[in-house]
Backbone as JSON Lines, residues from 0, in Angstrom:
{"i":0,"aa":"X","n":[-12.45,3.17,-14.07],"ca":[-11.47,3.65,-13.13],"c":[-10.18,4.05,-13.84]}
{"i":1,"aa":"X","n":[-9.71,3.67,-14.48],"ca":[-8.33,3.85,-15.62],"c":[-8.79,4.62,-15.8]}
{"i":2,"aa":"X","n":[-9.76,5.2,-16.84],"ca":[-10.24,6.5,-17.64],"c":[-10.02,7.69,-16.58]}
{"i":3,"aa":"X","n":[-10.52,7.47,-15.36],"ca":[-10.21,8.27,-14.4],"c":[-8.83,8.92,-14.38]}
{"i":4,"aa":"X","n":[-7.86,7.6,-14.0],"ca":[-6.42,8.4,-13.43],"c":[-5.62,8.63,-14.69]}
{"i":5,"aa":"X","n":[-6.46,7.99,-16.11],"ca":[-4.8,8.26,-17.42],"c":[-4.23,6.96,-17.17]}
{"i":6,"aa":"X","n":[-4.19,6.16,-16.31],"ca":[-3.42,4.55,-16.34],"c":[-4.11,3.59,-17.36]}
{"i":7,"aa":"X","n":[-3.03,2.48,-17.75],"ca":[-3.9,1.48,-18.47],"c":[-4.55,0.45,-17.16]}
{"i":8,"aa":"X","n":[-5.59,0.32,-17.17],"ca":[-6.21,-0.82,-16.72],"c":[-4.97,-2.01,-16.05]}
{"i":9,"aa":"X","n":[-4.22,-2.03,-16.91],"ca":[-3.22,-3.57,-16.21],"c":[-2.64,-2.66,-15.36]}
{"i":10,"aa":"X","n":[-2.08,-1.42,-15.02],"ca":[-1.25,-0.32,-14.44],"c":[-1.81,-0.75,-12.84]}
{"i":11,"aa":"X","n":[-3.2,-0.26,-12.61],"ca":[-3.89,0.05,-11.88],"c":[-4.42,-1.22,-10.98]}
{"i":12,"aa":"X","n":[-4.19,-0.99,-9.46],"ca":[-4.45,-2.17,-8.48],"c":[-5.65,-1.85,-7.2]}
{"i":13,"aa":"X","n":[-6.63,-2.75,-7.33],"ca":[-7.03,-1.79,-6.64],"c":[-6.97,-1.79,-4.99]}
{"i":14,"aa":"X","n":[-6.98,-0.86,-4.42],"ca":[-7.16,-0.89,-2.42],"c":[-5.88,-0.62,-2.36]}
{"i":15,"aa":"X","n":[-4.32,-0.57,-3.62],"ca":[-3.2,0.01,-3.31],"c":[-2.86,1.68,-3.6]}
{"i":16,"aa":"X","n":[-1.97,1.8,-2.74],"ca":[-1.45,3.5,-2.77],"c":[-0.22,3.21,-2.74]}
{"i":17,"aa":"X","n":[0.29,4.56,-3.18],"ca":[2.07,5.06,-3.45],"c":[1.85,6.25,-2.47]}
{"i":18,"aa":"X","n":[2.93,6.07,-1.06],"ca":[2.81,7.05,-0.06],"c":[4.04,7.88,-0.4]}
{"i":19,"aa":"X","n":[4.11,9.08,-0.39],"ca":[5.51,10.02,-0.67],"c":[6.03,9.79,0.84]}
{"i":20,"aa":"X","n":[5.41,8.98,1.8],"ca":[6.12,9.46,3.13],"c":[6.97,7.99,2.8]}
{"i":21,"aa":"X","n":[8.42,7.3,3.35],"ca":[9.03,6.41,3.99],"c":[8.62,5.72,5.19]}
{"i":22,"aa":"X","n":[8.96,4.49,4.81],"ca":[8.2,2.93,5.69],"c":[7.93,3.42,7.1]}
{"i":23,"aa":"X","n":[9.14,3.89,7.63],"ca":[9.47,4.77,8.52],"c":[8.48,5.86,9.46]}
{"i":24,"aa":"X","n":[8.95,6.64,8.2],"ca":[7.12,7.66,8.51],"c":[6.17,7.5,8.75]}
{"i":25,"aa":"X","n":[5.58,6.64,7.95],"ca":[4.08,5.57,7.74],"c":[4.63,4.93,9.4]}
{"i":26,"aa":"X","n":[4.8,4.01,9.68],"ca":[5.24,3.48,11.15],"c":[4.66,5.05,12.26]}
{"i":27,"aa":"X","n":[5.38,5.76,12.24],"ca":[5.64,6.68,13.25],"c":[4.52,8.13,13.25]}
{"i":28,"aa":"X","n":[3.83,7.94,11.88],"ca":[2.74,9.23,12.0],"c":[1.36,8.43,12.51]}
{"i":29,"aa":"X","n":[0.8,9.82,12.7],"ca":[-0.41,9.46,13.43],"c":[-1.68,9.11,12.3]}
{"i":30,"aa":"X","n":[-1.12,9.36,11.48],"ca":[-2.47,9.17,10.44],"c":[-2.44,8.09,10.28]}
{"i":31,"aa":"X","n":[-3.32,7.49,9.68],"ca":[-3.89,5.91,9.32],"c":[-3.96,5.43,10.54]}
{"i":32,"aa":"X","n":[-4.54,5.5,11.36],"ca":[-4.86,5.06,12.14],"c":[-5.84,3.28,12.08]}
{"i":33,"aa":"X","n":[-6.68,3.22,11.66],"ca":[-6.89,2.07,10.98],"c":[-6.3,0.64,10.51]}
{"i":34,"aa":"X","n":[-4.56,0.9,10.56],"ca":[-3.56,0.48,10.3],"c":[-3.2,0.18,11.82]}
{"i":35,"aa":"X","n":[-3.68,-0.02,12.31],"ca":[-2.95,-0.48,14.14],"c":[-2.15,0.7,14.81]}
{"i":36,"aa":"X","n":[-1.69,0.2,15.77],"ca":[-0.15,0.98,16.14],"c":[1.08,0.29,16.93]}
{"i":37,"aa":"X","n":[2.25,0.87,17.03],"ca":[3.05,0.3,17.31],"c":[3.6,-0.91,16.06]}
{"i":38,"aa":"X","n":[4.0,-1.98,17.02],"ca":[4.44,-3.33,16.15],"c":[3.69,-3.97,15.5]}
{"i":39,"aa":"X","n":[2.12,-3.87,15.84],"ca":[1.13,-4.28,14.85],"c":[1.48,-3.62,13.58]}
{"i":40,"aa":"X","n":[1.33,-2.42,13.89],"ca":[1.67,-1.23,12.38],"c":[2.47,-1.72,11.83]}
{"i":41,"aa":"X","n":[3.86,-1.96,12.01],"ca":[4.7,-2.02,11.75],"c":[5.19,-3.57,10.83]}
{"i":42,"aa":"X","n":[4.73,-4.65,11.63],"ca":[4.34,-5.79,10.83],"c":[3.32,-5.64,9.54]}
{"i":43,"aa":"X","n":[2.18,-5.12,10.05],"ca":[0.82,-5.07,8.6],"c":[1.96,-4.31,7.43]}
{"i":44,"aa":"X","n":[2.57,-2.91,7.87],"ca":[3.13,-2.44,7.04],"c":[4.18,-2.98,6.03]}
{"i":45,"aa":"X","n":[5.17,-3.69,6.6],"ca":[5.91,-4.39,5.9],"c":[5.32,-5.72,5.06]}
{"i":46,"aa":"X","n":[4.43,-6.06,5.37],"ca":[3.38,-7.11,4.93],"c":[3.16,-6.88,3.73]}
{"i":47,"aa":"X","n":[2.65,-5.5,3.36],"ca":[1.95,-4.91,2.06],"c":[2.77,-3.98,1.23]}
């Protein structure tokens, strides 16, 4: 998986992402759905 992205192995976590959108955004868009909605969202989100 490293060889993949160019990261070293210790770099790399896995099941995490870097979103360009703000906590904010993530909260209020419709995507990820999977992620609850509302205050559920909003708790899991700050969680992780």
């Amino acid at each position: 998986m490293s060889s993949e992205s160019g990261l070293p192995g210790r770099v790399l976590r896995i099941g995490t992402m870097r979103a360009n959108m703000t906590l904010q955004e993530l909260i209020d868009s419709k995507e990820l759905a999977h992620l609850g909605f509302g205050e559920f969202r909003e708790q899991r989100l700050k969680r992780t």
